[in-house]
N, CA and C atoms as a LAMMPS dump frame, in Angstrom:
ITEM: TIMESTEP
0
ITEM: NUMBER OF ATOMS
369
ITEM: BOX BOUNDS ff ff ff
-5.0000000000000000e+02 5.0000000000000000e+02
-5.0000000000000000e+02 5.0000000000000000e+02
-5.0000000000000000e+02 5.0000000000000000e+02
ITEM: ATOMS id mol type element x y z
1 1 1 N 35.234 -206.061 141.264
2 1 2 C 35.146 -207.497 141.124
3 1 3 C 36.228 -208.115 142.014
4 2 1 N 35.845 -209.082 142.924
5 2 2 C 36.936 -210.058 143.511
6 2 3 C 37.691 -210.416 142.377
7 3 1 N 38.996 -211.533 143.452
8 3 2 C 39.693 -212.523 142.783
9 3 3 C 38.761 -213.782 142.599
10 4 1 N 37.772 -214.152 143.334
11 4 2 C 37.062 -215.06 142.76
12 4 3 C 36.534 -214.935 141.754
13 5 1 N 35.474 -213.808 141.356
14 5 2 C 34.617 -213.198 140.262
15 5 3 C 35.47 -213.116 139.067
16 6 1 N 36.5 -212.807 139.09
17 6 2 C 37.521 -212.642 138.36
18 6 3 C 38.086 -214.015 137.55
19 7 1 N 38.466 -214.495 138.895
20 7 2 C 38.851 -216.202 138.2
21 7 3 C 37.919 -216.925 137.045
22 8 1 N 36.671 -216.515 137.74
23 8 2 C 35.159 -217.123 137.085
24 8 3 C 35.331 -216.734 136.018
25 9 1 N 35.096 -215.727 135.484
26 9 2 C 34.972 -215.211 134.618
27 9 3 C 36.09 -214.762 133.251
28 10 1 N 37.38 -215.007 133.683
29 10 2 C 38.789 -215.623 132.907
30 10 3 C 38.488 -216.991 132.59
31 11 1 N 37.701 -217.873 133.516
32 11 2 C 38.291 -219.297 132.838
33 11 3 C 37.077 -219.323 131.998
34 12 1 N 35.73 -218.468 132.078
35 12 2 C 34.527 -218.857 131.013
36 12 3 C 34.854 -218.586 129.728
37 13 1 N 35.376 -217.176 129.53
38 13 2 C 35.839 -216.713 128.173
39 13 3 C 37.303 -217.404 127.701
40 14 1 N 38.135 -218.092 128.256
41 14 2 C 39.477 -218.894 127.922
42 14 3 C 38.533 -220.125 127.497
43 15 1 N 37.622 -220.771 128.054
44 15 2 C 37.006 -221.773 127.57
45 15 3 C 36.218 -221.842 126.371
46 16 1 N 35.835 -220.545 125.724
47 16 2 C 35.231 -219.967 124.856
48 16 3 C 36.111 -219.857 123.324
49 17 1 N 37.666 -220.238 123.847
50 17 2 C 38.693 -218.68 122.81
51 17 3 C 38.371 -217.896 123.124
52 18 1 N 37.893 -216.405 123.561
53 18 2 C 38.027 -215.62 123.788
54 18 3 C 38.912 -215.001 125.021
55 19 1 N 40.16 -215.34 124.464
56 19 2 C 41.289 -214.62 125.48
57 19 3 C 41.376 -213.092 125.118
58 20 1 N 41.353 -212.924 123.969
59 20 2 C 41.351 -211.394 123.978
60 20 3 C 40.578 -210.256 124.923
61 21 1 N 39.282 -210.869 124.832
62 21 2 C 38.092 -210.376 125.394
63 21 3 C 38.575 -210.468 126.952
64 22 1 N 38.947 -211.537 127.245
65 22 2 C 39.256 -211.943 128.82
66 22 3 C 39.699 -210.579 129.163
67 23 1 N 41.42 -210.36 128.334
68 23 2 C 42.257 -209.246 128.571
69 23 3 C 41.637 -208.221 128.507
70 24 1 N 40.679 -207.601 127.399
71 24 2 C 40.006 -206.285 127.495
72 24 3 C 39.347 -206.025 129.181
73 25 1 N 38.54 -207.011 129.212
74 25 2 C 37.636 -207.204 130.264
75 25 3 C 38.535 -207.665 131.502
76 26 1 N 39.552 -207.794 131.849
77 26 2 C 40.072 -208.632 133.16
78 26 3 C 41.665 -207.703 133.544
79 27 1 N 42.136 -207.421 132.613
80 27 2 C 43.285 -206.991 132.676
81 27 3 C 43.388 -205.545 133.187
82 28 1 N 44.249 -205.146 133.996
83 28 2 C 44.944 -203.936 133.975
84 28 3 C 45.591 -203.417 132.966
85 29 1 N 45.52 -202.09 132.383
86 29 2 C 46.321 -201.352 131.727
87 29 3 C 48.307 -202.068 131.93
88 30 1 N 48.422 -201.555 133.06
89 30 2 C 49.693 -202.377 133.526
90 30 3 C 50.255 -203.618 133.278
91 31 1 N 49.325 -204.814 133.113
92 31 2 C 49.565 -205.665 133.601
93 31 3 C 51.089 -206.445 132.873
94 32 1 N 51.563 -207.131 133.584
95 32 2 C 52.795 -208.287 132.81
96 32 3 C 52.631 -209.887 132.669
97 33 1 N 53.029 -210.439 131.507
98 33 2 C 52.897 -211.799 130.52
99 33 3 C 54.205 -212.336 131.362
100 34 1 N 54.508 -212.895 131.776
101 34 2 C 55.568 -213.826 132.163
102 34 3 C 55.618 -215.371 131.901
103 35 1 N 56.618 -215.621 130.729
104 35 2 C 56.535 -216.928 129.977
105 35 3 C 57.729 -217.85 131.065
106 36 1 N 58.006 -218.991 130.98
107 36 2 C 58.891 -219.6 131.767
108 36 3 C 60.362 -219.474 131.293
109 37 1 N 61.238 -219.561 132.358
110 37 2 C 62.662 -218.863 132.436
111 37 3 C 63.56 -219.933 131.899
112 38 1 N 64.194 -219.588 130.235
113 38 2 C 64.874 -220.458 129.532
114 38 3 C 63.83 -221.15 128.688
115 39 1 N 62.792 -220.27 127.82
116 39 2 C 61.817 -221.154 126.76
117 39 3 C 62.667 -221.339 125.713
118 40 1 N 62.432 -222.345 125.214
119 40 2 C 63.066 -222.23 123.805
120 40 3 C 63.091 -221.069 122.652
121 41 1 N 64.309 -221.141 122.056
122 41 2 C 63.841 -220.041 120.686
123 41 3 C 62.388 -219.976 120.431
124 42 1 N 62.478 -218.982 119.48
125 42 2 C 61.349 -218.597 119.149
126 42 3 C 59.957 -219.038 119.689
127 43 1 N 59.523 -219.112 121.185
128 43 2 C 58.533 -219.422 121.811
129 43 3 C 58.654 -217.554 122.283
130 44 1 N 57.399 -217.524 122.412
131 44 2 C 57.022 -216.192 122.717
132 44 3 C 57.906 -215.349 124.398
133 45 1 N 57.881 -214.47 124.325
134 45 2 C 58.575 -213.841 125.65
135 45 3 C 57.658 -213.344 126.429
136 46 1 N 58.213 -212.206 127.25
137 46 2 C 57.466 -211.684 128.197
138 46 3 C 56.751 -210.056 127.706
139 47 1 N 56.026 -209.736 128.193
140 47 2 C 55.16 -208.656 127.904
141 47 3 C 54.866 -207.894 128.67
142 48 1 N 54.695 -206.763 128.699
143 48 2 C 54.729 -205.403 129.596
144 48 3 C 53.41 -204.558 129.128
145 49 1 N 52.456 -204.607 129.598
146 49 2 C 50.841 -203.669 129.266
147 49 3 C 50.117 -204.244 128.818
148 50 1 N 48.862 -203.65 128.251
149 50 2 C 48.043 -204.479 127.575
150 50 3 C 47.942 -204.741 126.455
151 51 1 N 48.307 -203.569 125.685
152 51 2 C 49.018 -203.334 124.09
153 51 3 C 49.819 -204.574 123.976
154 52 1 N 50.627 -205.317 124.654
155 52 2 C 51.605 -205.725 124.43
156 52 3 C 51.48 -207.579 124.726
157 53 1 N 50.731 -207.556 125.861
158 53 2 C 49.659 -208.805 126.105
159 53 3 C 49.196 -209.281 124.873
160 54 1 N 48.633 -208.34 124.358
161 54 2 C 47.358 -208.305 123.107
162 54 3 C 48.049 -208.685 122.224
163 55 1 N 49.582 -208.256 121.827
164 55 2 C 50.324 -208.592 120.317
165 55 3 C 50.65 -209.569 120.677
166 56 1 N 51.052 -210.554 121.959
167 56 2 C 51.882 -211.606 122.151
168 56 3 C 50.478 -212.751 121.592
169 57 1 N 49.527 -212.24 122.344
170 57 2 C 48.475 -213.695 122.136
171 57 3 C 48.015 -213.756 120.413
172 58 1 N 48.242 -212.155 119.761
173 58 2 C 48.232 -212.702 118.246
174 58 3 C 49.32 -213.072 117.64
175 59 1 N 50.306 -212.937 118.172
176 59 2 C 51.275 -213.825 117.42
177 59 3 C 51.388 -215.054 118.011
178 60 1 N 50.776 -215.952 119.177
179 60 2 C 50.87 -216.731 119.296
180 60 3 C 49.461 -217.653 118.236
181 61 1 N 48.671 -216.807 118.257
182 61 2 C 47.678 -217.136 117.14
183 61 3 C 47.536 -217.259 115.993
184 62 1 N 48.428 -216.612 115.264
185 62 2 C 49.372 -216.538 114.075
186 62 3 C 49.98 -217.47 113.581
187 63 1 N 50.79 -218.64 114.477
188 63 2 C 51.803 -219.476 114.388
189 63 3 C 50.79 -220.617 114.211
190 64 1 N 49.05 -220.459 114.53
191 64 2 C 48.249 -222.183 114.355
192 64 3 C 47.975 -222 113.792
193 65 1 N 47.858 -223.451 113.201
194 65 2 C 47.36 -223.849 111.806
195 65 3 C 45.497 -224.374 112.2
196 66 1 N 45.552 -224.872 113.773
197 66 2 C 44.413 -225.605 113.869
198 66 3 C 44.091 -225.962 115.433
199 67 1 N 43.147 -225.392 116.263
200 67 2 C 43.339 -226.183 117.531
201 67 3 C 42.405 -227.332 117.426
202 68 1 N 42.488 -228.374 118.207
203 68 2 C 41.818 -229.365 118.058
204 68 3 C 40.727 -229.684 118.983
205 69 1 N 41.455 -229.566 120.068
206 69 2 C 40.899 -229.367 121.225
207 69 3 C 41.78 -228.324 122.602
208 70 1 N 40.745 -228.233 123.554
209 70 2 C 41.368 -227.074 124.217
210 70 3 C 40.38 -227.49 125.443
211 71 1 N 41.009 -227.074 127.147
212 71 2 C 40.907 -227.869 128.799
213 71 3 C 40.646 -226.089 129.313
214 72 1 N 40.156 -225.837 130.03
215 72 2 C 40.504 -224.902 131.268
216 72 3 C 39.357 -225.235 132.211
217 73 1 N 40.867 -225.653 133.464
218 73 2 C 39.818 -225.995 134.924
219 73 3 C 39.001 -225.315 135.468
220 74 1 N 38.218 -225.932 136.731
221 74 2 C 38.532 -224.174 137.344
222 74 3 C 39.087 -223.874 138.257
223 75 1 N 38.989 -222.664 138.128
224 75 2 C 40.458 -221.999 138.88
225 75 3 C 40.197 -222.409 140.365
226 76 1 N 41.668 -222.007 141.123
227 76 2 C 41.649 -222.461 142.548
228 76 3 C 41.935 -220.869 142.83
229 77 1 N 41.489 -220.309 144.071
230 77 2 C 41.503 -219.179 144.425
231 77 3 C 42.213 -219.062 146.194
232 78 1 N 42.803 -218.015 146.185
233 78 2 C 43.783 -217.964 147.6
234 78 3 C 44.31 -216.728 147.289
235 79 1 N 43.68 -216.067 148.52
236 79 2 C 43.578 -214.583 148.079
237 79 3 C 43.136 -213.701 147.115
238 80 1 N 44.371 -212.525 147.03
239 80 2 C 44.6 -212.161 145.869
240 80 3 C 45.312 -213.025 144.216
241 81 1 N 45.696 -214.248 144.439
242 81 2 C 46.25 -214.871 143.635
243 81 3 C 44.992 -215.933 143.298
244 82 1 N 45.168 -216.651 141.843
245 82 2 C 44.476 -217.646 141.615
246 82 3 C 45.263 -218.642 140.409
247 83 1 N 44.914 -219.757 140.198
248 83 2 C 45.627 -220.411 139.016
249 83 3 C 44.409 -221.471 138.478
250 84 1 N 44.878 -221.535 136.985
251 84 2 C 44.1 -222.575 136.234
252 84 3 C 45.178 -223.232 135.162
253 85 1 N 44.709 -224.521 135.328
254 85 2 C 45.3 -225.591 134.341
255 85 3 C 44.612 -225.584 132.805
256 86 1 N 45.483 -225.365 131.81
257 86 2 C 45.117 -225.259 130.46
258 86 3 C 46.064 -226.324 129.879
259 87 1 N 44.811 -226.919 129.021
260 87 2 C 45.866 -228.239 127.857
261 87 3 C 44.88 -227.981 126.525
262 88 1 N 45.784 -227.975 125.583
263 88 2 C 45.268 -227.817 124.107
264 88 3 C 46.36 -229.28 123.083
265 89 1 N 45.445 -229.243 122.575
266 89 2 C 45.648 -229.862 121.4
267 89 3 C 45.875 -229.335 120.161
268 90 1 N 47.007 -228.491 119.762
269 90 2 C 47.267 -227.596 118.461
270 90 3 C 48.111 -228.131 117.254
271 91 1 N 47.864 -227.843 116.256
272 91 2 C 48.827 -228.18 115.264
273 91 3 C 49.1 -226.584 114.163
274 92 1 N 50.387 -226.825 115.15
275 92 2 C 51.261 -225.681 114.768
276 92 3 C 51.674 -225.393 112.989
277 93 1 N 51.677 -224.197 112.482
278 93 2 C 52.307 -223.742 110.685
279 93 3 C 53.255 -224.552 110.867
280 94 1 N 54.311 -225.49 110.174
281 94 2 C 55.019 -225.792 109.842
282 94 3 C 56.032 -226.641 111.101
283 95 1 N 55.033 -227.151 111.897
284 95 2 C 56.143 -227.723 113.057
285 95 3 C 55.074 -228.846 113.337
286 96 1 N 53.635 -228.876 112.879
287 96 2 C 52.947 -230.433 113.262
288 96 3 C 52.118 -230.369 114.54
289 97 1 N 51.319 -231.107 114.76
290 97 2 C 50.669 -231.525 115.833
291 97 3 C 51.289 -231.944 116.866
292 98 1 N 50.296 -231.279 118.311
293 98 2 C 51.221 -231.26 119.365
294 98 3 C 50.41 -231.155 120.649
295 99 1 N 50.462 -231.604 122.111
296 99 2 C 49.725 -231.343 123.01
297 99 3 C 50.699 -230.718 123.742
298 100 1 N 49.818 -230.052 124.562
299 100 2 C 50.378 -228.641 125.412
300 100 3 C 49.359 -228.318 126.777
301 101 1 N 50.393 -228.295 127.702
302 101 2 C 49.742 -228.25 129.254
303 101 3 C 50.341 -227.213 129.738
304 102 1 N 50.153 -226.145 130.222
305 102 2 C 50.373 -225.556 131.507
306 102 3 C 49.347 -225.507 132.491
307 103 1 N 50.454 -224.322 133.59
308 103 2 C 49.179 -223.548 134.825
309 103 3 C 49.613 -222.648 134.355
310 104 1 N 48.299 -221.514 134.646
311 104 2 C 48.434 -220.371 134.483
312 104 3 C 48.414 -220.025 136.224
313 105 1 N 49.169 -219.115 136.611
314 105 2 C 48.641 -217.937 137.816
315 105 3 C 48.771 -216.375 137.79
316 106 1 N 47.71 -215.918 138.28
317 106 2 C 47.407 -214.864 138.215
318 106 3 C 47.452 -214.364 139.631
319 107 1 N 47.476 -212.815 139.376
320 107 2 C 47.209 -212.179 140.804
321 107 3 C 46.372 -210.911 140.281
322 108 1 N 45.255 -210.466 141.101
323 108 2 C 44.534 -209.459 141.074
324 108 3 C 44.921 -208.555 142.085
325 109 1 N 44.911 -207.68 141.604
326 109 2 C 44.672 -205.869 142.21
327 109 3 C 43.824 -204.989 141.542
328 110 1 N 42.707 -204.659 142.818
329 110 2 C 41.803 -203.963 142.375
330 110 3 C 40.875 -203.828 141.385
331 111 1 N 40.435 -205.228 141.316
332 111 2 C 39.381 -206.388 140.484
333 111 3 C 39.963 -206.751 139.108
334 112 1 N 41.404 -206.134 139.141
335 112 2 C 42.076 -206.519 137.77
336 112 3 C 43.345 -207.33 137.992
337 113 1 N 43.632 -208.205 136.839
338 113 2 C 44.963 -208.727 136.868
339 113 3 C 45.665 -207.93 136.784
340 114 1 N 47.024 -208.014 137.443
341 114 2 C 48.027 -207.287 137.38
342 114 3 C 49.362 -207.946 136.843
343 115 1 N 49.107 -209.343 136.858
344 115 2 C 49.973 -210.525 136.404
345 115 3 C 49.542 -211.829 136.075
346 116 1 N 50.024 -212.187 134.994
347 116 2 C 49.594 -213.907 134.801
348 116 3 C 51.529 -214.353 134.392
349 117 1 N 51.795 -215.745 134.883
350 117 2 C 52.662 -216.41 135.206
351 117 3 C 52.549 -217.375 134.86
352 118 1 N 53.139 -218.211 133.051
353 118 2 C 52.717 -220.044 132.645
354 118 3 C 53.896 -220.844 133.017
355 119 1 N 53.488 -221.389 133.786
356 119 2 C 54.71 -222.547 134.341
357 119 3 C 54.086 -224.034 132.796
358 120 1 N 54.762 -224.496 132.428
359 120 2 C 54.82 -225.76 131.35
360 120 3 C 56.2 -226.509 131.279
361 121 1 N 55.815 -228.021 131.327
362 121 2 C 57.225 -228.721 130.396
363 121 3 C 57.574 -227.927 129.381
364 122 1 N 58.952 -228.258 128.994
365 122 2 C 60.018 -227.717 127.66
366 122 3 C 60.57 -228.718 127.2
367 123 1 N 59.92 -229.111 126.291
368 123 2 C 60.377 -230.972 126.025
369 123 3 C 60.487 -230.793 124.534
């Protein structure tokens, strides 16, 4: 699979909820989670494999109470790299309702991600 085919097909199942599935289906064994540098406490970290991908997005799933609504563009593609803009509308266990924007970017090797990268405000 290209980085295009690839892109396609990450932002259908992210548009779905199905990020897990994305990762089964899109990810490298290898791959690394890279959250932005200086997140606040207890906002999730970085991740190393797929095992480890997989526990971060359920504990980030863990922490909602409710999404409300949920955005994914589509992706822009350049090269091996690609990125998509995600905004949700969540209301978090015990911290309230809240909107939330990043980009995601990714890079493929060998029809798999090998990296995704969320740049977001920290407000």
């Amino acid at each position: 699979m290209n980085t295009e085919a690839v892109a396609k097909r990450l932002a259908e199942l992210c548009r779905k909820g199905e990020y897990e599935q994305a990762q089964r289906e899109l990810y490298a064994q290898d791959a690394v989670s890279i959250e932005m540098p200086g997140a606040p406490a207890g906002a999730l970290g970085d991740a190393q494999g797929l095992e480890a991908i997989y526990e971060k997005g359920r504990q980030f799933a863990a922490m909602v109470e409710a999404i409300h609504a949920h955005d994914v563009s589509e992706p822009v593609v350049a090269g091996d790299w690609f990125s998509v803009a995600m905004a949700m509308d969540v209301t978090f266990k015990g911290r309230g309702r809240t909107q939330m924007a990043e980009i995601g970017v990714y890079r493929v090797r060998g029809g798999k991600v090998v990296s995704e990268q969320f740049f977001y405000d920290m407000g």
